[in-house]
C-alpha positions, -999 to 999 in steps of 0.1 A, spaced: -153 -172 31 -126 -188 13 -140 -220 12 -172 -203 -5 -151 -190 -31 -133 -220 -37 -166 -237 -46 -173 -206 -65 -146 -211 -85 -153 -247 -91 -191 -239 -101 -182 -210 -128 -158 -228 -143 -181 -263 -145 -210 -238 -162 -185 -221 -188 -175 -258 -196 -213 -270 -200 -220 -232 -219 -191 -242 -244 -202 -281 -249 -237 -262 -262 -230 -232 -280 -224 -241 -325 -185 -242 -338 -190 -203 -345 -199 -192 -312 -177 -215 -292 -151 -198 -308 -162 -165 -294 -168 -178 -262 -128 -191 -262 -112 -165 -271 -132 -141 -249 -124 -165 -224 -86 -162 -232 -86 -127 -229 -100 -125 -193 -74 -151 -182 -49 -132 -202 -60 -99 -182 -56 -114 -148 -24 -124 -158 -10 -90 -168 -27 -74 -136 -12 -102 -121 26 -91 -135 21 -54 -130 13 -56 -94 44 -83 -83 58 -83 -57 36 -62 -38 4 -85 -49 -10 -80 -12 -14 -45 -27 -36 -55 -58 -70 -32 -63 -95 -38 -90 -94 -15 -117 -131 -5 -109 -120 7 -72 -98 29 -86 -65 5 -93 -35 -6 -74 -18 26 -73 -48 46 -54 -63 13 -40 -54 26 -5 -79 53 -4 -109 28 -2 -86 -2 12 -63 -8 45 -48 -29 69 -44 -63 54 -65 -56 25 -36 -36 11 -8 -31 32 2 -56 58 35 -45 65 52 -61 32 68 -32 14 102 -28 32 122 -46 7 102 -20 -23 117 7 2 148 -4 8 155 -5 -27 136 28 -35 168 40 -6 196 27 -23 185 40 -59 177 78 -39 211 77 -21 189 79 12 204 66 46 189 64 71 146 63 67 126 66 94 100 43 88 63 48 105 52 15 99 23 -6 98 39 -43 107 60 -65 128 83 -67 103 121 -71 127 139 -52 95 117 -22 101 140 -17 134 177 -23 115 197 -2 93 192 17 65 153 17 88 149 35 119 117 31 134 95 59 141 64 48 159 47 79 162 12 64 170 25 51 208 24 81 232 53 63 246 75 71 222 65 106 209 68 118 246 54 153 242 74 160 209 54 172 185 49 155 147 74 185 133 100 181 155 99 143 154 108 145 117 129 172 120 158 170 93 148 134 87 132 114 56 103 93 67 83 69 54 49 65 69 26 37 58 -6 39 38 -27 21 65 -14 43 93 -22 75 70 -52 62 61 -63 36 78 -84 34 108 -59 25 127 -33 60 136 -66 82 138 -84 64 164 -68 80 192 -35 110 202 -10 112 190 -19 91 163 -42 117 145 -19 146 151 6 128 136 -17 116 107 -30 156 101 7 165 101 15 144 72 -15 151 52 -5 185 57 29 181 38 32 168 3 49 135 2 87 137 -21 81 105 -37 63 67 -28 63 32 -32 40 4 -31 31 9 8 49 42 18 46 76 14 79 92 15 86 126 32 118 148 28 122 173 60 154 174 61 169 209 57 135 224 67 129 241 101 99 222 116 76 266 119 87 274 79 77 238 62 53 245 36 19 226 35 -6 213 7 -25 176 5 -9 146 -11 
């Protein structure tokens, strides 16, 4: 497919060329700067979404910010927002974050990250979602909360309804961020993010 764009690319841009050679002085000037301002406008979308461009959603599709709603997997997160989290940490005071994470990302398994893979019936070993976070803050990724990938199969989609359940405390680029700590797993409250 990428090649197909790339010729895409090369074709639009030959056609505005040959549209500009015809149109009068009056016109052409039109045609430039409405030009300009579409190249201007990817560059600002551009800005606004850095560093997390992976992440980027057309305005029409809702925008960056809600993009994973209608997007997932490598089509919006791939596993690239640890270092957005890591910072969103240090500027919360929050150490450690267990981090349910979509990615093979080796810092998602070293401090101020604890990995939570709550998707693997290996690791949740009969402990429910609530207890599992007990009196932690976790981050769980926007393509294993809404991607495809954590409902497919248990515990994956009791994990999934479990965080749905509870409003998030705060996000980033790729995470949603959870705050049980304090809370006995029977009295946390419940509403949709």
């Amino acid at each position: 497919m990428l090649p197909l764009l790339a010729c895409l690319a090369v074709g639009v841009a030959a056609a505005f060329v040959d549209m500009n050679r015809s149109l009068g002085d009056r016109w052409r000037s039109v045609w430039t700067v409405l030009i300009g301002t579409s190249l201007l406008g990817n560059a600002v979308a551009a800005v606004r979404v850095w560093p997390e461009a992976l992440c980027y959603t057309n305005a029409v599709w809702g925008g960056t910010r809600t993009g994973y709603r209608l997007l997932s997997d490598s089509n919006y997160d791939w596993g690239q927002g640890l270092l957005e989290l890591e910072q969103w940490g240090r500027a919360h005071g929050v150490e450690p974050i267990d981090v349910w994470y979509f990615g093979v990302d080796p810092r998602a398994q070293a401090p101020p990250f604890r990995l939570l893979p709550m998707h693997t019936s290996e690791w949740v070993g009969g402990r429910s979602p609530a207890l599992a976070t007990n009196d932690k803050v976790v981050a769980v990724s926007t393509t294993l909360l809404f991607g495809a990938y954590a409902k497919a199969a248990e515990p994956g989609r009791d994990a999934v309804a479990f965080f749905l359940a509870h409003e998030p405390m705060d996000r980033t680029s790729t995470f949603f961020i959870y705050d049980f700590r304090g809370e006995a797993p029977d009295l946390r409250r419940s509403s949709s993010p």
